[in-house]
N, C-alpha and C positions, 0 to 999 in steps of 0.2 A: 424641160427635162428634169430629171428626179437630181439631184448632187450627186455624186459616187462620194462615199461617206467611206465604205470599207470594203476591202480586195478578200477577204478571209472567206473559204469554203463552210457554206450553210446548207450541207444537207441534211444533217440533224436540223432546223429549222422546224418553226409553226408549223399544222396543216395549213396549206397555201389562203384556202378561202376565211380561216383564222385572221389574213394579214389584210380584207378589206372591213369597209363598213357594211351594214345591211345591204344600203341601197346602193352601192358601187357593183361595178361589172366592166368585162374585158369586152374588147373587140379585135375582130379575126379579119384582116383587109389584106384581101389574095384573091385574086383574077381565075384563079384553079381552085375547081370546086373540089378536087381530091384531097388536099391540104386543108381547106377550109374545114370540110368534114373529119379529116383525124384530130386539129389540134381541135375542135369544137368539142368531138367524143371525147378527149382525153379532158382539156377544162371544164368541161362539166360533171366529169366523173370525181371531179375535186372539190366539186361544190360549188365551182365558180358560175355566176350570171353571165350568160357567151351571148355575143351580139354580132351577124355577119356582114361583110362590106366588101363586094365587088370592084367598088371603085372610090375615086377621090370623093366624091358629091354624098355618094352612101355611110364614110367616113365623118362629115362633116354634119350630115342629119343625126345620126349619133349624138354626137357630142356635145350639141344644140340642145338635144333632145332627155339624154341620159347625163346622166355622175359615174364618166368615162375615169376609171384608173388605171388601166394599161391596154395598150393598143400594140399588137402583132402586126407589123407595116411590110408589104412585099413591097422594095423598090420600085419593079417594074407595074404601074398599073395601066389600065388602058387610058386613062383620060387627064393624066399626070405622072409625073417624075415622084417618085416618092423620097427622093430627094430635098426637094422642094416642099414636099408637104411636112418632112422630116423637118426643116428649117421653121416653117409657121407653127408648128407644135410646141417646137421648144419655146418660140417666144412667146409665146400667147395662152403655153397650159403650162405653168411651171409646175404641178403635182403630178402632171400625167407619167407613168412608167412609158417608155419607148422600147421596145425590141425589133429591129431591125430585120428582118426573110429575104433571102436571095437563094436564088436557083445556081450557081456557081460561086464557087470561094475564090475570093481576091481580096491578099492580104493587105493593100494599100485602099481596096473601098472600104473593108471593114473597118482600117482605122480612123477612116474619113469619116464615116458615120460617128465613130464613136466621138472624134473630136469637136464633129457637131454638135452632138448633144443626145446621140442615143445610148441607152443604158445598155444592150449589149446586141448581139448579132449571131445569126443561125442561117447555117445554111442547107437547103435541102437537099437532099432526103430528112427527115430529123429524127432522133431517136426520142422512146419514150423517157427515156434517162436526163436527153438533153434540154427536153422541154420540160421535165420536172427543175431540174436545177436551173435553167438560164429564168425561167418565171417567178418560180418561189426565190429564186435571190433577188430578180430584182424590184420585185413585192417588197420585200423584207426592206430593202434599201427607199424603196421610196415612205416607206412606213415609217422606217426612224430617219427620216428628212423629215417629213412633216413633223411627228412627235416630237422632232428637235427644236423645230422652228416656235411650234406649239410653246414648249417649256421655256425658251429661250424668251417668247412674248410675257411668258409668267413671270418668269424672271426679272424682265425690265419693269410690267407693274408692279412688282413685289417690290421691289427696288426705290419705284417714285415714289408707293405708299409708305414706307420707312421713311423716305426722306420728308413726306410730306408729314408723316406724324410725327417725326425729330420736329420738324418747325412747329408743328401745332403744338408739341406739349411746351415748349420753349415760351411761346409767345400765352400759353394757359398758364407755366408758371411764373412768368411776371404776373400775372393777372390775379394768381392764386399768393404770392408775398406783398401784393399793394393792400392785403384784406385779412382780417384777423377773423370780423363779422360774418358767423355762418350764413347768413341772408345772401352779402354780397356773393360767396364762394359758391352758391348754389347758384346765384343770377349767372357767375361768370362758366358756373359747367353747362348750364343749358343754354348759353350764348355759342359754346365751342362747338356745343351739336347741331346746331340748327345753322349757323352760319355760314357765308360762303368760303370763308378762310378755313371753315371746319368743316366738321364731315357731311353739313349738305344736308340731311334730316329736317322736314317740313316743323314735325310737333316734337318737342320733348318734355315729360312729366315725371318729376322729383317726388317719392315716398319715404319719409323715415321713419325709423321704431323710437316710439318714446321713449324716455329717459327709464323707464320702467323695463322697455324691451315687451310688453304685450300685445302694444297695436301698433300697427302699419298705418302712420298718417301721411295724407300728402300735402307736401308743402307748397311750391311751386311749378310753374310749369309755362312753356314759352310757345310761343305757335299760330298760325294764321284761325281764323275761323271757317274761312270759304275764300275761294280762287282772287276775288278782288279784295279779299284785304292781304293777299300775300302779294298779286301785284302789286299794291301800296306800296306795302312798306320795302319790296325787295327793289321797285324803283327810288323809293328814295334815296336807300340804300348805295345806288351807285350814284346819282346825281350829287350828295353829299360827299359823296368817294368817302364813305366812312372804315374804316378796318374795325380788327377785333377789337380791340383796346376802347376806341369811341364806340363801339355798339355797348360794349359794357358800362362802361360811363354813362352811356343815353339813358340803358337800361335804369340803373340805378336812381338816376333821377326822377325818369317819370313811370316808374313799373305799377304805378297806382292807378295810370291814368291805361295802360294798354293790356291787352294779351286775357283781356277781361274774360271772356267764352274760355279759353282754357284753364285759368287758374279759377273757374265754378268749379269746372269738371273736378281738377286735381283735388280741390277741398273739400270733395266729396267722396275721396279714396278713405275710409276707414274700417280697414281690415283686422281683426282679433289674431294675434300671431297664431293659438291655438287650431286654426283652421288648416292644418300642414296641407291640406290635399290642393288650397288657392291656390293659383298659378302664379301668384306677386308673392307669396309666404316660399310655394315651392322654393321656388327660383333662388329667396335672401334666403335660407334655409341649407337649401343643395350649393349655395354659393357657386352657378350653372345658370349663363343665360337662355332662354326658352324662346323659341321664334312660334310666333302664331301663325300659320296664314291658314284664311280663310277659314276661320273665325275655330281650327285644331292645332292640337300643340301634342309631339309626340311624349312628350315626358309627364303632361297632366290636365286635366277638365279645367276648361275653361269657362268660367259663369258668365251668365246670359247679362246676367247683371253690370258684368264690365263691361262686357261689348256694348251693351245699348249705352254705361254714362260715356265708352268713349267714341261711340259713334263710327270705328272703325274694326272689320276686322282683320287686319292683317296688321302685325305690332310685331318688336321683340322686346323682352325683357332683361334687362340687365343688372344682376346684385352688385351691390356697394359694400365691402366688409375692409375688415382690420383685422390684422392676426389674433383679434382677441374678441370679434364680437361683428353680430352682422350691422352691418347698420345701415338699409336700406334696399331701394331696387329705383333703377331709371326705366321710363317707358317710350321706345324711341317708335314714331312712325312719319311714313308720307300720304300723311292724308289729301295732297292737292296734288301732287302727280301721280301718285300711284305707282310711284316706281319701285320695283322688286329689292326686296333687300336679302343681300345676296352672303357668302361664308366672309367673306373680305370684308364687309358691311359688318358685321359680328365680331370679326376679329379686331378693328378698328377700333369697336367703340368701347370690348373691353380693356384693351392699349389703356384708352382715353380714360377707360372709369377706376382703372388699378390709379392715375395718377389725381383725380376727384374723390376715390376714398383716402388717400390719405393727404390731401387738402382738410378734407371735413375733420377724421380723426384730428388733425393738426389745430384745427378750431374749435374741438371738445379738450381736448387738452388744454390748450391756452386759457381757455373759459373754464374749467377746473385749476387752473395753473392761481389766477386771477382771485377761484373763491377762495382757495388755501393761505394768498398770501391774506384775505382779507378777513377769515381766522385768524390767522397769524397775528395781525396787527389787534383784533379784540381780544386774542389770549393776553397779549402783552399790556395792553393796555388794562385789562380787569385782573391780572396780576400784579402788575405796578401799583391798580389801586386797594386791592386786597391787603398785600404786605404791609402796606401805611396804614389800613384800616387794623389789619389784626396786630401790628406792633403797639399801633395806639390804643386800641381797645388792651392789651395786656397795661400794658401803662401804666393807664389809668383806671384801668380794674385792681392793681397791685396797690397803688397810691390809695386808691379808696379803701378796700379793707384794712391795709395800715393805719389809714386814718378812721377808720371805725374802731379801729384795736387799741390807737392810742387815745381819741377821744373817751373811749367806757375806760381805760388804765390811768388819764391823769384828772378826770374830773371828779371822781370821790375826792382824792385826797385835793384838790383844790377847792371842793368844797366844803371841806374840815375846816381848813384854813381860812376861809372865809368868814365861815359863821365862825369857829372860833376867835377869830379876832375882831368881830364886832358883836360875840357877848362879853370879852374884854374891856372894851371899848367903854360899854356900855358902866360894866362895874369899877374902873377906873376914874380916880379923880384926878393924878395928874396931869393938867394939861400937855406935857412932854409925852406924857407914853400916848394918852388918847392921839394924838398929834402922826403916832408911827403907824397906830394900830388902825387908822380910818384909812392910810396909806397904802397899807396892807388888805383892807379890804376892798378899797377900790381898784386895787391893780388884780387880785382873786376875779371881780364880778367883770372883771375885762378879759383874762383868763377864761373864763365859762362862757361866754359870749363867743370867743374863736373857736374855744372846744364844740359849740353849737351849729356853727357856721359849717366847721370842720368834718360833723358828724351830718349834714342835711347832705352836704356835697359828696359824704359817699353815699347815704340812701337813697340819691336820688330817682325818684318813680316815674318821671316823665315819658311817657309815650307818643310817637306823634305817629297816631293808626290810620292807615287806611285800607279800603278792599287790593288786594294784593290775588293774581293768579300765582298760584306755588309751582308750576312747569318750569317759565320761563328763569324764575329766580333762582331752582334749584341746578337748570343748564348753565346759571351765570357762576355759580358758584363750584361747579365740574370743570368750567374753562378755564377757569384763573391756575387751575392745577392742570391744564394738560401738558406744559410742558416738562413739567417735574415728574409724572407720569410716564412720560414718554422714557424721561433717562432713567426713570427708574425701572425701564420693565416692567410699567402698571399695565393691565386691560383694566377698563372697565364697562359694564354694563348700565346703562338707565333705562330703567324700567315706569314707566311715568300712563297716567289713564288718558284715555285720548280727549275727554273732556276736562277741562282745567278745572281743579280745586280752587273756589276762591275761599280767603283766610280773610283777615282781622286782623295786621298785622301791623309793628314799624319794619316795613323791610329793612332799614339800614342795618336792624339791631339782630334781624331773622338770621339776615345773611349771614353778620358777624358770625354765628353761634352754629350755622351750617360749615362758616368758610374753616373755624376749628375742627370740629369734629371730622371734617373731609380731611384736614390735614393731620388729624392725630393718627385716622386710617389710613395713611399713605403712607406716613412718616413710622407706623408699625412694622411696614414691608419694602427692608430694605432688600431683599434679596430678589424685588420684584413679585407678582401676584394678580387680583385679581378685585378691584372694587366694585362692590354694588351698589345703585341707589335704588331705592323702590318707593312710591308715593300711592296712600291709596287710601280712601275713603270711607270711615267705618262709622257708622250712626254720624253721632255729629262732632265728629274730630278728623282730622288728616293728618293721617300718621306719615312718616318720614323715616323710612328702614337703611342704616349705611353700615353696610357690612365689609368686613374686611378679610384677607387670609393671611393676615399677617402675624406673631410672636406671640398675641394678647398679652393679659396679665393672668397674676396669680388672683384668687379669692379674695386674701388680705389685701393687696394691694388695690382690689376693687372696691372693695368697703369703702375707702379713705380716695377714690377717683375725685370726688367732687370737693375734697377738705380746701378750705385756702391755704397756697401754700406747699404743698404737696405735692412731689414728681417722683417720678421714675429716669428724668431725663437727665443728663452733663452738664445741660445747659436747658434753662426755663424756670418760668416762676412760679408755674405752679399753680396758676390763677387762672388757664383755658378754660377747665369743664367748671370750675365753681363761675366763672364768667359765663356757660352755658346754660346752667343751672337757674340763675338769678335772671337771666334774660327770658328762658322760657314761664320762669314761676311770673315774671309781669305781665305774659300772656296768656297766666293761666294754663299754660301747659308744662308737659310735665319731659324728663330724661328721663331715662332709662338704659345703664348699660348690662349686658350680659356675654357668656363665653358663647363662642360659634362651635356647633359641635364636630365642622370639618376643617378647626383650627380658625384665627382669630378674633376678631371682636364682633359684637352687634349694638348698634347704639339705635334708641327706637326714639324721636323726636314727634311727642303729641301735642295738636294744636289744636285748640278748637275754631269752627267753623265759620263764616262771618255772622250767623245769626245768632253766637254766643257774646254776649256783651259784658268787654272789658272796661273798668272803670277807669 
């Protein structure tokens, strides 16, 4: 019997033959052919499929025979109590509509029947009114019984599948915090899809977009080859009683050694992102997974080309993105059952891949996180030894031209002294004074001896050259400033040829004379700005362009840039650019400063090339 669901008047209702399926249809069981023939004309003028049944036996061939949905029962038939047959219906058709027919009204059978299990009761004569409303309601009644039961089964699967992917993602994000390494996080999402804890999927195949973002490479990918090696491994599988956790483990160990035939395939996905119309580009693109079956897909063409590397056609494709970037596609299929992958199969697996993309982003992060700190650490470190290298180079750049200034300022007149008191010496006969005056002269020729010493130790010309690439050396000397950069509101630009300049250099001394000049352009623009390095090859020099948009100077004050001695600064000595100047003149190359004509400086460092030879 249908439930009685609700008592409310439905004669505004569907058209009746609206309330079955195609292939469903009534049957008319009355012993009176007069009856049989009105409600036949009338249910069929409604559209309904009409089936007649004289008796209990004719009833029952029916229903054997046909997709019986309501049955018009006379009590009285000749070859049974319809009663009785009233009784077998209910228990044994629980979708069937029952309406009840008797030839006299008796209000104690009709409630008998209904307490039975018949959905309602007519008694003849019957009108056309009343077999419109007593049919089409209780149509309508058994329609939303079943539609309830129907949803209500939806319901309870919708239900396990929620609970069942609460535990699956739980047990993928242990799986996904035991792993920093993008390898593992991809072995553990293609363990979740294919497994029996997870959603079951025979093959799964991992694509991602290079670092570039232009090609679709694939990475990984997990899956039987043919029917006995998925027995294989799915009986091991249980005879080890292994769970997720140990597949992934196992995974991990020996992924070298299995799964061989599908990760060909997957290393053989190299897709151009430019191709928007691929169905794998589609898909990471539309960020919209694509169901193939049978070898079409409604959202885009499928190439011949995938189907034959993957040997199957029916797939679906699943994008991998981050709010900021696609980064991927999964390719999920059942190549060894064949079993249909269905909207719930879809919905599932983008569940599973919303929490796999941000696993992965989570491990480009960390792995950016990781190079930043390890900039970090060579800013600080080639800063730390920058500052000691350019404190001491002023130094002893200052110490030296003093002692070049004072060597040429007391050697004349200590060599007056000298030679005058040993032609003294000489014209003297006192033993006493000869005695003061040879005194005098050997402490002078001692005098001129340190002044010599004095005076080598500032010229010193020593080079110690070798072939030097100028890319890497001028990077080394932008880092050592990046964090002073940073709090100062610098950008800068490096501008550098993609073939490395080799030079003829002492780097240690190169550097020095770069790490000033970088830092007189910085220290220009305090207000924040914009530095440029530019390195570029002209005949047989390598020039060295470091521009700045900072205060510059005046004309005058440019003239006298390189003087010893000589600043503009609160604090300095005055000895950077003449220390620039004397560094490149030992390698023969040359400075050069001038005004920027969109505000700061430009300082042009020429070097010659390493087939120019410095002595």
């Amino acid at each position: 019997m249908v439930e009685l669901l609700s008592h409310q008047d439905t004669r505004t209702s569907l058209p009746t033959a609206a309330l079955l399926d195609p292939d469903e249809c009534v049957v008319i069981v009355d012993d009176s052919p007069e009856i049989i023939l009105l409600l036949n004309h009338y249910l069929t003028k409604q559209g309904l499929t009409v089936y007649q049944a004289s008796s209990a036996h004719e009833l029952y061939t029916h229903l054997e025979r046909k997709k019986v949905a309501l049955v018009l029962l006379d009590i009285g038939l000749p070859d049974s109590d319809g009663n009785v047959i009233l009784d077998d219906l209910v228990a044994n058709h629980h979708d069937l509509g029952i309406i009840m027919v008797t030839g006299s009204f008796d209000l104690q059978t009709a409630l008998d029947c209904l307490r039975r299990g018949a959905d309602d009761y007519l008694t003849k004569p019957v009108t056309m009114d009343q077999i419109n409303y007593t049919v089409n309601n209780t149509l309508k009644k058994r329609r939303l019984a079943i539609d309830n039961r129907i949803f209500q089964r939806e319901l309870e699967a919708t239900n396990f599948r929620m609970q069942f992917l609460h535990q699956l993602n739980q047990k993928m994000n242990s799986a996904y915090l035991g792993t920093v390494e993008l390898t593992g996080i991809l072995q553990a999402i293609l363990v979740g899809i294919t497994s029996e804890e997870g959603l079951q999927f025979n093959r799964a195949f991992l694509a991602l977009f290079n670092e570039s973002g232009d090609l679709l490479q694939g990475r990984i990918a997990i899956g039987p080859s043919n029917r006995e090696d998925a027995d294989r491994v799915w009986t091991s599988i249980r005879e080890h009683d292994l769970h997720l956790p140990d597949i992934i483990a196992h995974l991990r160990s020996e992924y070298q050694e299995r799964d061989i035939e599908v990760n060909r395939i997957v290393h053989s996905l190299q897709i151009p992102s430019s191709e928007h119309e691929h169905v794998l580009i589609k898909a990471a693109r539309l960020r919209k997974s694509i169901l193939v079956t049978a070898a079409k897909a409604e959202e885009a063409q499928v190439p011949e080309e995938l189907l034959d590397l993957l040997q199957e056609n029916t797939f679906v494709i699943i994008p991998l993105y981050s709010p900021s970037r696609s980064l991927g596609v999964i390719i999920v299929d059942n190549f060894i059952t064949g079993k249909p992958i269905t909207s719930d199969d879809i919905s599932s697996l983008e569940i599973f891949a919303s929490q796999a993309s941000l696993a992965i982003e989570h491990s480009h992060l960390y792995k950016d996180m990781l190079q930043k700190i390890d900039e970090l650490e060579l800013v600080s470190q080639e800063l730390e030894h920058s500052k000691d290298l350019l404190v001491e180079a002023e130094k002893y750049s200052a110490i030296g031209h003093m002692s070049a200034q004072l060597a040429h300022a007391i050697r004349n007149p200590i060599t007056s002294i000298g030679g005058t008191a040993r032609l003294l010496a000489r014209k003297s006969e006192d033993p006493y004074t000869i005695n003061f005056l040879n005194i005098i002269t050997k402490e002078a020729s001692k005098i001129e001896t340190i002044l010599e010493d004095l005076l080598s130790f500032a010229q010193d010309q020593k080079l110690e050259l070798a072939s030097q690439p100028i890319n890497p050396l001028i990077r080394r000397c932008l880092m050592a400033f990046y964090l002073m950069m940073r709090k100062a509101n610098i950008t800068f630009e490096l501008d550098l040829p993609d073939q490395n300049i080799a030079v003829q250099i002492d780097a240690t001394r190169i550097k020095l004379a770069l790490l000033h000049l970088i830092r007189n352009a910085i220290e220009a623009m305090p207000e924040g700005g914009t530095l440029t390095v530019k390195a570029v090859q002209e005949g047989e020099f390598c020039r060295i362009t470091i521009t700045d948009t900072g205060l510059g100077i005046s004309e005058a004050a440019l003239q006298h840039a390189t003087d010893p001695f000589y600043t503009t600064k609160v604090y300095g000595t005055g000895m950077g650019l003449t220390l620039v100047q004397r560094i490149l003149t030992m390698h023969r190359g040359s400075l050069q400063l001038r005004p920027n004509t969109d505000g700061g400086m430009i300082a042009v460092v020429t070097l010659p090339l390493i087939s120019s030879t410095i002595p």
